[in-house]
C-alpha positions, 0 to 999 in steps of 0.5 A: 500500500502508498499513498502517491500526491498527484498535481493538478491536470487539467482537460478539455472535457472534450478531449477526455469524454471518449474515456470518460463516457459517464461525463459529457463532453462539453464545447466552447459556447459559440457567441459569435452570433450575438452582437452587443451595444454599448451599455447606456447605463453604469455596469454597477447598475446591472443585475443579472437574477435567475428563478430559483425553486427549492422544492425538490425532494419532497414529494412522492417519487422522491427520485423526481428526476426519475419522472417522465416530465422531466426531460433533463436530469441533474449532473449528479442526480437528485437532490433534496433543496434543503441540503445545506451542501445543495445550497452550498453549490448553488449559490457559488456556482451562480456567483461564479456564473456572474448572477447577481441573485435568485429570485426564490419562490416563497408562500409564505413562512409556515410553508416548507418553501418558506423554511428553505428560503430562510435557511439559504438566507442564513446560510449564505449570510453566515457561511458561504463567501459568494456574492449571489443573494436572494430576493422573494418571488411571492406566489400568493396569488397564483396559489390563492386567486381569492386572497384578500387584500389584507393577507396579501399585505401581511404577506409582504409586511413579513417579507419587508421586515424579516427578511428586508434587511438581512445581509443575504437579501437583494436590495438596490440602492438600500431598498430590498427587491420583491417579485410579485408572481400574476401581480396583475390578478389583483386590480390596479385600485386595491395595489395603490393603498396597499403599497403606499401603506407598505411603505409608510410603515416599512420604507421604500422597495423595489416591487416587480410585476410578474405575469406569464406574459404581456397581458398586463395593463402597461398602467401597473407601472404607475404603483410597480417598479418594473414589470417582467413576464416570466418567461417571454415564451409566446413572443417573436424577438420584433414583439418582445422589443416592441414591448419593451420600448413602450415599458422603456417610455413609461420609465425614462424619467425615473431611476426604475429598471427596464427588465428583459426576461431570459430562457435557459435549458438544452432540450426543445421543450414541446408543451403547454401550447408553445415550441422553444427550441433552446439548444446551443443557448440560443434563447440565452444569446437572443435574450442577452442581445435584446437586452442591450439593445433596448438599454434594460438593467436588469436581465431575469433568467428562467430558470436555475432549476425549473427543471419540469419545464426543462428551462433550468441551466444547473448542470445536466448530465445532457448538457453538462455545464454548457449553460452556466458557461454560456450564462458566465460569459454573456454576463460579463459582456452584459455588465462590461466586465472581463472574465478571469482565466481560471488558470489557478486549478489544482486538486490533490488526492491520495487514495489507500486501501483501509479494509479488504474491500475498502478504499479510502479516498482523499480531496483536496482544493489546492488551487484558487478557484471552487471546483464543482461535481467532484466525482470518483469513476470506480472500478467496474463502471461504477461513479460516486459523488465525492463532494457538490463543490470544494472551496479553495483550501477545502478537502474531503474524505470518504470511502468506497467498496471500489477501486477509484480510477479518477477523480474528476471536477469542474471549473465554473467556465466546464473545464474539467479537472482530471486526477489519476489516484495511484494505490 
């Protein structure tokens, strides 16, 4: 039995998929098709969020990702949305990706959403050393079409004062972000005193509309910050620029953000009465383009991990990282910046027998950067998943009943980091 300590190698994944057929080869994301303008506003001043849902793992299968609704399945397999190493992942990988924050769905506190929500929000503000934070999508009116004024403001009165000024939670120029889900369900004459009171009693917010579609009466934006259909799915691009002109002309004179809403995913989606093609990340790259085009500040991106409509950019085993890769670069074009290389990678692992059937495995982040999907490929075919992510300097120790090959990660850009453990 040795112990041997292995430096970093690091490979297109595309050069080691024939090898390695359990991790999808991944290709450089082709961007030459998007032309951008010059951003009219501060690069400070954009937001790029994305829809966030922690409800996974609850109901019956629990293997979800098992179902046939779901047309996309999760790199690593299923996961429960309360795992604090879930989490963990999510955040810092979105970070990385160059979101600003996710736009969590919440039904109130006494809901299992409502006690995820808060643990990602304590998480993130004790643990994580990630940027990405976390604002409500309120679903009240989705879920109760006959809620009553009064309940609808208690609910926002909870979000405003226990959550308003946690240091996890999104705020813009010191006011705390509230997407409000079919906002417009509710008559324009009941929102005015409803938000006005708000504000009296809690300060000033930033309150986004959000229907399905455009099917909203542009005059929200008399008491609404901005409005934002959630997916834009029905339109063709010369509509959706149409639209957001006339959102553009009633927001000139303010400081409130022109919003363009963004489609991720792989797979053609074929249902609920439309036909998205997504592959390539073209919705991403149109999306992104439009929102240079018409000046918006913020881009809302649908979704992290909606991934029963198969819209989700979290890492599949179809598509591997591509879409966080396309998300990472069209960020940086979209808020001005210059990516950094990621030419600081270095994983360390020593493996050693520790029974007749058992090998014990260590991982090590000696680099600089987080690497995510740490996987062993075992013996006899065999994958088992070591660690969602290892920060830099962080390391791991687990056991197996099989011999590892390889270990292998990635970098937030889909690079992969191979190792090869000796015995």
């Amino acid at each position: 039995m040795k112990n041997q300590l292995i430096r970093v190698l690091i490979i297109v994944a595309s050069l080691i998929a024939p090898r390695l057929t359990a991790i999808p080869a991944i290709t450089e994301p082709d961007l030459s098709t998007t032309e951008f303008t010059e951003p009219e506003h501060a690069t400070t001043d954009r937001l790029v969020l994305a829809y966030h849902y922690p409800w996974y793992g609850y109901k019956e299968p629990r293997q979800w990702d098992k179902q046939t609704a779901i047309l996309d399945h999760l790199l690593l397999g299923p996961y429960r949305s309360d795992d604090p190493n879930l989490i963990d992942f999510q955040i810092c990988l979105a970070s990385d990706a160059g979101i600003d924050g996710f736009i969590v769905s919440w039904s109130g506190p006494e809901t299992t959403l409502g006690r995820i929500f808060q643990q990602m929000l304590d998480q993130i503000g004790t643990h994580s050393p990630c940027r990405c934070q976390l604002c409500v999508l309120l679903e009240h009116l989705a879920n109760f079409p006959a809620l009553s004024s009064e309940k609808l403001r208690l609910a926002l009165a909870y979000v405003l004062k226990e959550f308003g000024k946690h240091p996890a939670y999104l705020r813009v120029d010191g006011k705390p972000v509230v997407f409000i889900y079919q906002a417009h369900t509710l008559p324009l004459d009941r929102w005015r005193p409803l938000l006005e009171g708000l504000t009296t009693d809690y300060g000033p917010a930033w309150y986004v509309a959000v229907p399905d579609g455009w099917d909203i009466d542009l005059e929200y934006l008399s008491v609404f910050d901005s409005i934002v259909p959630y997916a834009d799915k029905y339109y063709s691009d010369q509509v959706l620029t149409n639209w957001h002109k006339q959102v553009a002309g009633r927001l000139k004179t303010s400081d409130k953000p022109l919003i363009v809403a963004a489609i991720g995913g792989g797979s053609r989606i074929r249902k609920l009465g439309f036909d998205i093609d997504c592959s390539k990340g073209q919705y991403l790259r149109r999306r992104f383009a439009l929102a240079q085009q018409v000046a918006a500040r913020w881009i809302t991106i649908t979704s992290w991990n909606e991934w029963y409509e198969a819209m989700q950019i979290e890492p599949s085993r179809e598509y591997g990282f591509e879409q966080v890769r396309y998300v990472r670069q069209l960020a940086a074009a979209f808020k001005g910046k210059v990516l950094p290389l990621l030419d600081g990678a270095c994983l360390s692992v020593k493996q050693h027998r520790s029974g007749a059937a058992t090998t014990g495995l260590w991982v090590k982040n000696t680099g600089t950067f987080n690497i995510y999907c740490v996987t062993a490929l075992c013996s006899e075919g065999r994958r088992e998943i070591i660690a969602y992510v290892l920060h830099p300097g962080e390391d791991t120790q687990v056991q197996f009943e099989y011999t590892c090959e390889q270990v292998v990660a990635y970098l937030p850009d889909g690079m992969t980091v191979g190792v090869h453990p000796g015995l």
